[in-house]
C-alpha atoms as one frame of an Amber mdcrd trajectory, in Angstrom:
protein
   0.000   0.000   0.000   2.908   2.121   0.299   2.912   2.735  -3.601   0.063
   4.255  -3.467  -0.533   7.704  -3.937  -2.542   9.367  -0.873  -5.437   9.889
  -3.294  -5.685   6.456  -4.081  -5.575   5.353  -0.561  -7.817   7.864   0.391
  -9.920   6.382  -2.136  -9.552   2.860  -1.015 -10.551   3.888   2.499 -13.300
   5.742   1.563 -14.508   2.541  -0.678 -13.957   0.272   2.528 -15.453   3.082
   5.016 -19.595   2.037   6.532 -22.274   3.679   3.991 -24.120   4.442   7.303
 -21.916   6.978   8.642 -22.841  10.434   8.834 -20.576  13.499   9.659 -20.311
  14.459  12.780 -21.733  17.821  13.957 -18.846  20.847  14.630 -19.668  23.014
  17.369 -17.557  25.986  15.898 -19.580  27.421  13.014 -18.432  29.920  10.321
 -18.058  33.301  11.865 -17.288  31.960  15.238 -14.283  33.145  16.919 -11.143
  30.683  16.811 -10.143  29.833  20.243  -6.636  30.386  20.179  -3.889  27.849
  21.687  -0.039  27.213  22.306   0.981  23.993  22.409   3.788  21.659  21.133
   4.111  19.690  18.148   6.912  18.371  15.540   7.616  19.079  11.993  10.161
  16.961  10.056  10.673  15.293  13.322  11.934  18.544  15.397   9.670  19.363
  17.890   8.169  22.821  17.354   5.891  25.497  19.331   3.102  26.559  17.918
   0.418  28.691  18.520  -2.604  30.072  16.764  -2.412  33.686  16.718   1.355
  33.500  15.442   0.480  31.510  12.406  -2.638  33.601  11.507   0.002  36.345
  10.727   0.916  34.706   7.969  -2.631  34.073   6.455  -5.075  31.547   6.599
  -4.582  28.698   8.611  -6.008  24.774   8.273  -6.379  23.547  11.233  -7.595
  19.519  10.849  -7.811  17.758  13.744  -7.369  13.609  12.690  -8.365  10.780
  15.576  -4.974   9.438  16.169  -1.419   9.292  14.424  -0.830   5.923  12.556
  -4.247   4.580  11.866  -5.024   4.105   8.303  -7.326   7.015   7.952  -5.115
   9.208   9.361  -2.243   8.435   7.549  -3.962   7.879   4.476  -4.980  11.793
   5.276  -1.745  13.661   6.255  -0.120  11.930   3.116  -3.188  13.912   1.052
  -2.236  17.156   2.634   1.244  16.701   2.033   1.001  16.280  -1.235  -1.335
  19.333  -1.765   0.931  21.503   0.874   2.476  23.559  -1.866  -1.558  24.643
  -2.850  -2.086  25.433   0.183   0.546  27.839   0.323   0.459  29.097  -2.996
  -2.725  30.255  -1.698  -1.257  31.993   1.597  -2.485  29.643   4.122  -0.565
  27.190   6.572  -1.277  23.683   7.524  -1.413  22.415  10.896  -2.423  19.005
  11.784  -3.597  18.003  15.347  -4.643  15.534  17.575  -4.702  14.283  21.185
  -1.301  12.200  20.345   1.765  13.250  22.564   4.830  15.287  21.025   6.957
  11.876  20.893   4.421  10.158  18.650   3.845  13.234  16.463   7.610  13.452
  16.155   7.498  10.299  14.446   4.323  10.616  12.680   5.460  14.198  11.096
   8.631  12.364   9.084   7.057   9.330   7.918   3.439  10.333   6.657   3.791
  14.218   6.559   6.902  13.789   4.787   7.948  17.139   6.836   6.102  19.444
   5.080   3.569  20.364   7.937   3.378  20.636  11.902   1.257  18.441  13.533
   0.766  19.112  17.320  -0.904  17.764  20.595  -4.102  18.667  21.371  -4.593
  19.102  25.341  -8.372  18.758  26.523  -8.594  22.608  26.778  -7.991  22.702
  22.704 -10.009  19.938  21.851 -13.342  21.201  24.273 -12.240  24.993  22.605
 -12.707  23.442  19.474 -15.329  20.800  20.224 -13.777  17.630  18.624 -14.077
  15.305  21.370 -14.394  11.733  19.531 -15.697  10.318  23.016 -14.053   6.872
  22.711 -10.421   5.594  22.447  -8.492   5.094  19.272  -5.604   2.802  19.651
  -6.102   2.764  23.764  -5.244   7.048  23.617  -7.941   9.357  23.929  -9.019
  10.283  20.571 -10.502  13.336  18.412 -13.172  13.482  16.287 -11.675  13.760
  11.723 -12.875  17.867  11.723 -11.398  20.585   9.534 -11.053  24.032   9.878
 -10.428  26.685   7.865  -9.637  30.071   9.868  -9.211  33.679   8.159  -6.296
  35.838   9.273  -9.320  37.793  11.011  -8.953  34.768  13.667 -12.724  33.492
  12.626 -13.771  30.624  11.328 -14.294  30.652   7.412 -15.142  27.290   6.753
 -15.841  24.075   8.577 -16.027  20.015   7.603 -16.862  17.552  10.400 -16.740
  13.565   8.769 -14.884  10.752  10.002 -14.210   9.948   6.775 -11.084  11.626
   5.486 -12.072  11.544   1.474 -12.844  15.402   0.719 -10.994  17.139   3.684
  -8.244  18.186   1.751 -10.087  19.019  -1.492 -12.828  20.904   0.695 -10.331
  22.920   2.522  -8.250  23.807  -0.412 -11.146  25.146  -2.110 -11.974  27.456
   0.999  -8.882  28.618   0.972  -9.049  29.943  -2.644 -11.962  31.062  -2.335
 -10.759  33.490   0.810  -7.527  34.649  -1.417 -10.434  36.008  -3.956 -12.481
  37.578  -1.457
């Protein structure tokens, strides 16, 4: 599976993934106010610190918040955003993956299926309840977040939001909100 391209295996997973599911419901809507964080987190296997309202400078930022590092989802979806990073900053914004996984698995998870070209950082319950992506169960025996994207202007507000456990059309989706703030 490793010669796959992350589109194919998010294709394959969203093939395999249950017909039933439904996305899950986002308590931050667009136009509500980011809740801004500092935490920890790796890129390229260094660990980094990173908070909200630093990166927001910059532009845009995606903020996607995946259940837990090293599942196949979750890889399947950090290699997608990888490979789209350079859109993503062609069109001003930065990427920034997290999840309730410590700094020491992130560290890990940042070489081999971010291939370095994005932070990913640990999620403390403050973050996750700010953000309200909570997955309620364990992934993996860790506490676990819900698969949500987020897409926040450089006004610190939310522009766009996708909530689904399946990670198919979270890079695609948030691309596309992205562009569509450079045009505003």
């Amino acid at each position: 599976m490793r010669f796959l391209t992350a589109a194919a295996t998010l294709a394959a997973f969203a093939a395999s993934f249950s017909l039933g599911a439904a996305p899950a419901a986002a308590a931050l809507a667009p136009g509500a106010v980011a809740p801004d964080f500092s935490t920890r987190g790796a890129i390229a296997g260094k660990v980094v610190a990173i908070n909200l309202k630093q990166q927001l400078r910059r532009g845009p930022v995606v903020l996607y918040f995946f259940p837990a590092a090293f599942t196949s989802g979750c890889n399947a979806e950090a290699r997608a955003f990888a490979e789209k990073v350079d859109a993503f900053k062609a069109a001003g914004a930065t990427v920034i993956g997290m999840s309730a996984d410590d700094v020491a698995e992130l560290q890990k998870f940042s070489s081999s299926e971010c291939a370095g070209k994005f932070a990913v950082a640990s999620a403390g319950p403050r973050v996750i309840a700010g953000y309200d992506v909570a997955l309620g169960r364990q992934v993996k025996g860790r506490d676990a977040t819900t698969r949500t994207s987020y897409v926040i202007g450089r006004d610190g507000r939310i522009a766009f939001v996708h909530s689904d456990m399946n990670p198919a059309e979270h890079v695609a989706l948030t691309l596309a909100a992205v562009q569509k703030l450079r045009t505003r």
